[in-house]
C-alpha positions as CSV (number, residue, x, y, z in Angstrom):
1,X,0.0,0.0,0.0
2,X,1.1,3.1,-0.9
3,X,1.8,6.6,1.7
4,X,-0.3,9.7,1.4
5,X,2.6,11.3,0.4
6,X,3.2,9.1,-2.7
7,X,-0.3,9.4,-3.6
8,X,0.0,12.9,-3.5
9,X,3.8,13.5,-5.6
10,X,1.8,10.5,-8.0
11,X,-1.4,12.6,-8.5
12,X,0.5,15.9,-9.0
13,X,-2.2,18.2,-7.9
14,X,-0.6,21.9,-8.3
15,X,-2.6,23.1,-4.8
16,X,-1.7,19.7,-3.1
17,X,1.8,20.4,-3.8
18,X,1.4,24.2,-2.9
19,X,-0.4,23.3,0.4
20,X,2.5,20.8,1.7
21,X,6.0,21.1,0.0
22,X,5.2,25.1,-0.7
23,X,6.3,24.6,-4.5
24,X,4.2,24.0,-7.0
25,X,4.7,20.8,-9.8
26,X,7.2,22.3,-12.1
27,X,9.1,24.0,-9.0
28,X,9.2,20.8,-7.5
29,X,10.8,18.8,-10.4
30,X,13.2,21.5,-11.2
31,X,14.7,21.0,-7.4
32,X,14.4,17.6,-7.9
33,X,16.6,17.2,-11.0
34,X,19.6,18.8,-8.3
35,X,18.6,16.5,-5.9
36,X,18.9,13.5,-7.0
37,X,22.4,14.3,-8.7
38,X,23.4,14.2,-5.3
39,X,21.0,11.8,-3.6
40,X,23.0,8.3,-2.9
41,X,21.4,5.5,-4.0
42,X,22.0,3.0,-1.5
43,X,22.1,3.6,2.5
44,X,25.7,3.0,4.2
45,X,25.1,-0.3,4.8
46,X,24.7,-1.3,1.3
47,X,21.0,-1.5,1.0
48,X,18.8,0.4,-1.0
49,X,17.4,3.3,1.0
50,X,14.0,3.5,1.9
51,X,12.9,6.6,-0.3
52,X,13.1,7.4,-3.7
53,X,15.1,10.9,-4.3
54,X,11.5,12.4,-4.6
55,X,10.4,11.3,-1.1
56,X,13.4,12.1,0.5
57,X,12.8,15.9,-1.1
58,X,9.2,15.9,-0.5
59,X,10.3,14.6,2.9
60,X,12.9,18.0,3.4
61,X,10.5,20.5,2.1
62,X,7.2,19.1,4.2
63,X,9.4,19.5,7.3
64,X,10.4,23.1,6.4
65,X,6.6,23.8,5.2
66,X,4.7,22.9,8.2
67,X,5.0,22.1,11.9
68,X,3.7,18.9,12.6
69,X,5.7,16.6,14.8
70,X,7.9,13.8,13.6
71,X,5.1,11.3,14.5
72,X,2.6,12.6,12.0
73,X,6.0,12.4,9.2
74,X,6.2,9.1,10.1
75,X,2.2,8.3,9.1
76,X,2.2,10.3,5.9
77,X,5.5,8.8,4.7
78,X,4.9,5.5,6.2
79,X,7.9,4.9,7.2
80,X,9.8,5.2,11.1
81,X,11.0,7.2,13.0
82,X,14.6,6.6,12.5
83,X,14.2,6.6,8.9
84,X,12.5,9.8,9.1
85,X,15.2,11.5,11.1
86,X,18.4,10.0,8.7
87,X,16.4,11.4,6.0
88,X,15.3,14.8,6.5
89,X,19.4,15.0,8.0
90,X,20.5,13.7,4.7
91,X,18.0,16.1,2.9
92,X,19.2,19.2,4.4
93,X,22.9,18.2,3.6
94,X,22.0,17.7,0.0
95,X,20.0,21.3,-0.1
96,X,23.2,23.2,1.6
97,X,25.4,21.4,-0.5
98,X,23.5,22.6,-3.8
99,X,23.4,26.2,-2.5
100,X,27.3,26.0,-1.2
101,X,28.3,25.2,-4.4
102,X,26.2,27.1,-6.9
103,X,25.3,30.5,-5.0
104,X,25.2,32.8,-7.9
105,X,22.7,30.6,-9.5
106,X,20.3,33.1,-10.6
107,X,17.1,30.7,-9.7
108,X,18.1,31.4,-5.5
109,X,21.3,33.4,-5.6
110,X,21.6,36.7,-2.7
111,X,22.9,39.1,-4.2
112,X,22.8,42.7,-3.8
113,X,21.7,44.3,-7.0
114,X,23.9,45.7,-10.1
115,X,23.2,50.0,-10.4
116,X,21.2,49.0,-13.3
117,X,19.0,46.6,-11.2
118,X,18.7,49.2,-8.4
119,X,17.5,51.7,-10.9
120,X,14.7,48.8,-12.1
121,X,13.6,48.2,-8.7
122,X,13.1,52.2,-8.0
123,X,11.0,52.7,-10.7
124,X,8.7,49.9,-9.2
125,X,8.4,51.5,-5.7
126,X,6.5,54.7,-6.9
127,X,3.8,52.5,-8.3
128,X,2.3,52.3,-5.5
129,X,2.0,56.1,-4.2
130,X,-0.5,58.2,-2.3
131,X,1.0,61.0,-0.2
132,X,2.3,64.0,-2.3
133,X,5.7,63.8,-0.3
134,X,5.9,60.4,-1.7
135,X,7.7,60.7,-4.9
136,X,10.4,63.0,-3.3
137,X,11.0,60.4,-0.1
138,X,10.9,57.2,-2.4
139,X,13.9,58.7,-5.1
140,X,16.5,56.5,-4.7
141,X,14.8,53.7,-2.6
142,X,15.3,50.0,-4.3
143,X,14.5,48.0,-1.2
144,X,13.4,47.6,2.4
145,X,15.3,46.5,5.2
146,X,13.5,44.6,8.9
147,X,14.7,41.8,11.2
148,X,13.6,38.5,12.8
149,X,13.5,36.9,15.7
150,X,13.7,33.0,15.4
151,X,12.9,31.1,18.7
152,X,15.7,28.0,19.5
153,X,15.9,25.8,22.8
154,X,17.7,26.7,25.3
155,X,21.6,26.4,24.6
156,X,23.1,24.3,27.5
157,X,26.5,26.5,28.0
158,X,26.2,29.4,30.2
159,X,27.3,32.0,28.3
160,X,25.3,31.2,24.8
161,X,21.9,31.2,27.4
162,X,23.0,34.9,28.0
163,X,23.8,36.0,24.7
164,X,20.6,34.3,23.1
165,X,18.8,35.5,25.8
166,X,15.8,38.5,24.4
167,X,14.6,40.1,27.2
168,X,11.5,41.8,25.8
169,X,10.5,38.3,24.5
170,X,11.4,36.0,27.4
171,X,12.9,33.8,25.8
172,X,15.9,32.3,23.5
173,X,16.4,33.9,20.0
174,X,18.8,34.1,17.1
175,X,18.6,37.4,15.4
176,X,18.6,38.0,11.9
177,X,18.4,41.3,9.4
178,X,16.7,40.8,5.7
179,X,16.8,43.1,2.8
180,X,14.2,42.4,0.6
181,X,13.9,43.9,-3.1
182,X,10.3,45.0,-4.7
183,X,10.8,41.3,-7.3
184,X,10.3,39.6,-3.5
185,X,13.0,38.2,-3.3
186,X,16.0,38.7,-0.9
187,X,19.0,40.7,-1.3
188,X,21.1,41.1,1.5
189,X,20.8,38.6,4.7
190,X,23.3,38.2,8.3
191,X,21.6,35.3,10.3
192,X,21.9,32.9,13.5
193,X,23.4,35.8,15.6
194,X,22.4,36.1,19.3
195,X,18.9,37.2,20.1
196,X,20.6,39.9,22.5
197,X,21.7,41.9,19.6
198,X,19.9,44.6,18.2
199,X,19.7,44.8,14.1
200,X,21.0,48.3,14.1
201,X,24.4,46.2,15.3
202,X,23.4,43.4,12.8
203,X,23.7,45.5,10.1
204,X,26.8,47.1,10.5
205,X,28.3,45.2,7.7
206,X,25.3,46.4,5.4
207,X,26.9,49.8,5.8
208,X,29.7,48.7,3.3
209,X,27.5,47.9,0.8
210,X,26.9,51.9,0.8
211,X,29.9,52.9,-0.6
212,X,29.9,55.0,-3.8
213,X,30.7,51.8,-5.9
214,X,28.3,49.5,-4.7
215,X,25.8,52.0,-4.1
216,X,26.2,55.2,-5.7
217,X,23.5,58.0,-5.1
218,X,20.5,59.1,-5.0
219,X,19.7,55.2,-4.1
220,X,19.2,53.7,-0.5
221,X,17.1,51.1,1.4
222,X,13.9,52.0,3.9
223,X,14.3,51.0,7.6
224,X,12.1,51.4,10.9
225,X,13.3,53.2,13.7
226,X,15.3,50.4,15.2
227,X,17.9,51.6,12.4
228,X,19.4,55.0,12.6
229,X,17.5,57.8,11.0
230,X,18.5,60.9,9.7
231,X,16.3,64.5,10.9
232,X,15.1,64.6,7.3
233,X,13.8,60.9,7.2
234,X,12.2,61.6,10.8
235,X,10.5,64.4,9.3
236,X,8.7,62.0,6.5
237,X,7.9,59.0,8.7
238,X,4.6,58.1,7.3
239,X,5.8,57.9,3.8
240,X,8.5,55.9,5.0
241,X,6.3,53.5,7.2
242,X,4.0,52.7,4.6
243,X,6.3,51.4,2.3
244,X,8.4,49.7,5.0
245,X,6.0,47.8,5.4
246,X,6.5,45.7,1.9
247,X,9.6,44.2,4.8
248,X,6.8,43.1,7.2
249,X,5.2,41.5,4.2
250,X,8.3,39.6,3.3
251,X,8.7,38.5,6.7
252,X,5.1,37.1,6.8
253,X,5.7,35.2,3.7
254,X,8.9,33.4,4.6
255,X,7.1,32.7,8.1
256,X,4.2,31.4,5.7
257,X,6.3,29.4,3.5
258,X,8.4,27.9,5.8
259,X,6.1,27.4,9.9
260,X,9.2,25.4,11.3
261,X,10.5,29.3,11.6
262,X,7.8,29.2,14.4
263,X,9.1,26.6,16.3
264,X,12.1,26.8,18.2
265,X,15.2,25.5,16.5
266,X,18.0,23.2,18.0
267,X,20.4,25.2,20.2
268,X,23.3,23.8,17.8
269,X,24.4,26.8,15.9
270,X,26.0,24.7,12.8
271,X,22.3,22.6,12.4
272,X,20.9,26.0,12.8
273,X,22.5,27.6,10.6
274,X,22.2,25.0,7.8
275,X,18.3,25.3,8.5
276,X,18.5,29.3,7.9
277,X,20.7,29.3,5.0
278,X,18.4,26.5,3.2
279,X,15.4,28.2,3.8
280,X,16.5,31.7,2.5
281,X,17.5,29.9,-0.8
282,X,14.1,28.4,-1.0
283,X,12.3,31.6,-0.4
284,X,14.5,33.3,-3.5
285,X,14.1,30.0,-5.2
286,X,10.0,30.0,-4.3
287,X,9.8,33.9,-5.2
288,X,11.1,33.4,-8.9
289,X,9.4,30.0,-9.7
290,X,5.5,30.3,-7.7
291,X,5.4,33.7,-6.7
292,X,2.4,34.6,-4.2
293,X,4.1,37.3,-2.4
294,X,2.6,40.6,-1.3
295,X,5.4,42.8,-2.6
296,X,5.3,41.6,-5.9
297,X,1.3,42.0,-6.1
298,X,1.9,45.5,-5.1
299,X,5.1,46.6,-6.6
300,X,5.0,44.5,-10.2
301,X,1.5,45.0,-11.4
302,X,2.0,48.3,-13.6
303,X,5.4,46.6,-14.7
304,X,3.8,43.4,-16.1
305,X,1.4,45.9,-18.0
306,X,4.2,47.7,-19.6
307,X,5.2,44.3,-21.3
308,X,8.6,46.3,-22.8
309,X,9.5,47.3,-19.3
310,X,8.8,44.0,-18.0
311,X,10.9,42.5,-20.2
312,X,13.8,44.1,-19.7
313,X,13.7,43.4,-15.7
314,X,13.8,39.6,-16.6
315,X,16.8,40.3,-18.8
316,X,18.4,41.0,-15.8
317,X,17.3,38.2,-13.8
């Protein structure tokens, strides 16, 4: 008899797919064809493996997608417990391996954007205007900046407790800082650093990305006011919160996409921060392959109606 979850990669139902990997069909088979390049046939002990390269992805992505517990893994794949934990281990280390070794891949590559792309993504922001002040504020703006807090378990060593430690939340945290471009997809990421940091000290390195070469003027990224702010940004808040937010809605999506963000994480910072790298691949990889992001809805429309325009941004993709 066959598992739910081979029913379900069998019957190849786009919203079936959507609803538990987070990828639709074609997504799905394009990350497969990397997988199994570097999915081992046979277990260590000479046998064939229990799952079929496809499982063993589904497997990955359903653990990343949702947060049910490894006992409900185990009934959908039919299979135990142990060979549910080898897998999803084995998983991961196929994923990191693929993004290791290929990051400028343009299908999940970070990147911070080219002048020419910064101009592109500008020219998308003032789509979406209201306030008169709006045009002025937004000149130069190709992306929005916000950071996460990511619950883990309780690190055993003393010191890691106290450095992991986020008051205001009670609890253990990693912190991490985002920059997310008006295409959805992320730009610009520093993750699995103490909970007891604040992102203004996060992003420090960010500032280098500033420099007249990498980022010549007018153009510059929106932040809340947990990042320094200039008297003349102060002075234009509102313009600046509203499209801030298009950082909130990023967040919400890669919390969407990928629940086990929810749940704590293990207190081991090299699992950890396999598990963070992964999943911001997958979001880049998830934004340019099945879209349903906010930002994008927002921030693309008039472009995809200018086909010419349109165009030319995929050029640069």
């Amino acid at each position: 008899m066959q598992s739910s979850i081979r029913f379900i990669l069998d019957m190849r139902e786009a919203s079936a797919f959507i609803v538990h990997f987070g990828f639709d069909p074609e997504s799905f088979d394009c990350l497969l064809g990397l997988f199994k390049e570097h999915y081992p046939v046979d277990a260590n002990t000479g046998r064939p493996r229990k799952f079929a390269a496809d499982m063993a992805l589904a497997l990955v992505l359903m653990y990343l997608h949702n947060t049910i517990k490894q006992e409900t893994l185990c009934v959908l794949f039919g299979a135990t417990a142990a060979t549910i934990s080898r897998t999803k281990n084995l998983g991961l280390d196929i994923l990191e391996t693929i993004f290791r070794s290929n990051p400028n891949d343009h299908r999940w590559r970070i990147a911070w954007p080219k002048v020419q792309e910064m101009k592109v993504f500008n020219n998308m922001i003032p789509s979406n205007t209201m306030f008169e002040n709006e045009t002025r504020v937004l000149n130069g703006v190709f992306g929005f900046i916000a950071g996460l807090n990511v619950p883990i378990e309780t690190p055993e060593d003393d010191l890691e407790q106290n450095a992991y430690y986020k008051g205001w939340l009670s609890g253990h945290y990693s912190s991490q800082v985002l920059v997310f471009t008006p295409d959805e997809c992320i730009c610009w990421v520093r993750s699995n650093l103490p909970g007891s940091w604040n992102n203004a000290e996060i992003a420090k390195p960010l500032y280098e990305n500033f420099s007249a070469l990498s980022c010549p003027a007018p153009y510059r990224i929106l932040a809340d006011a947990s990042f320094p702010l200039t008297p003349e940004m102060e002075k234009d808040f509102m313009a600046v919160t509203k499209h801030r937010q298009a950082a909130e809605w990023g967040m919400r999506v890669i919390k969407a996409a990928f629940p086990r963000l929810k749940l704590k994480l293990t207190s081991n910072k090299a699992k950890r921060s396999q598990i963070l790298l992964v999943i911001w691949s997958l979001y880049n990889f998830r934004a340019r392959h099945v879209g349903l992001n906010q930002i994008r809805t927002v921030y693309m429309q008039k472009w995809r109606d200018n086909r010419q325009l349109f165009e030319y941004y995929e050029s640069l993709s």
